[in-house]
C-alpha positions, 0 to 999 in steps of 0.5 A, spaced: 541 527 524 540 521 528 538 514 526 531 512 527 530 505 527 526 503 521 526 504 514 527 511 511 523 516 508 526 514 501 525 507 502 519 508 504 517 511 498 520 506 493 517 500 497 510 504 498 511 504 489 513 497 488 507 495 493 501 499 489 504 497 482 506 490 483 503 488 489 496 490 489 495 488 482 497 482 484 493 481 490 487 483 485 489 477 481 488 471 486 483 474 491 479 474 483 481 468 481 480 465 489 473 468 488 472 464 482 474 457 484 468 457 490 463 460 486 460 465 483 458 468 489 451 473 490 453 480 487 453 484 494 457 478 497 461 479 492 462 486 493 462 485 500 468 480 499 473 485 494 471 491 499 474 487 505 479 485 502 481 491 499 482 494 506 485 488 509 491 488 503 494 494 506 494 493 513 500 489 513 504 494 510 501 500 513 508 503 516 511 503 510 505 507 507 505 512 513 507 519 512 510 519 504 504 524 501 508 528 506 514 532 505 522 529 507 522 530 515 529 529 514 530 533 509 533 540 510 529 547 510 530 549 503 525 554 499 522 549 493 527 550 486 523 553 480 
C-alpha cells in the first residue's frame, strides 16, 4: 500500500462524524444567535441567510467529506460478511 499524503479513509470518517455532530450544531447556534444580536431580519432574508450559510459551513471542510459514502479504497476486495 502506498502512502498517499492526506488524511485516511478512516480518519476521514471519523472527522466527517465530529463535524456533522458537533460542529454543525454549533455553527447552528452562532449563525442563530449572530442573526439575533442584528435584528430580526424580514423572513426571506432570513432564509436567504441561513441557506447560505448552511453551504458555506462545509466548504472549508470538504476534503474531509470527499468520498466517505463510498466504500474503503484501500481496503482489500473481500466478499461482505453476513
Amino acid at each position: 500500500m502506498a502512502d498517499k499524503p492526506g488524511l485516511s479513509y478512516k480518519a476521514r470518517r471519523r472527522w466527517s462524524l465530529v463535524l456533522l455532530l458537533v460542529g454543525m450544531p454549533l455553527y447552528i447556534v452562532v449563525a442563530v444567535t449572530i442573526l439575533n444580536l442584528l435584528g430580526r431580519p424580514p423572513l426571506w432574508l432570513e432564509l436567504v441567510v441561513y441557506v447560505a450559510l448552511g453551504i458555506l459551513w462545509v466548504l472549508p471542510f470538504k476534503f474531509v467529506f470527499r468520498g466517505v459514502g463510498q466504500a474503503d479504497p484501500d481496503a482489500e476486495d473481500t466478499p461482505p460478511q453476513q
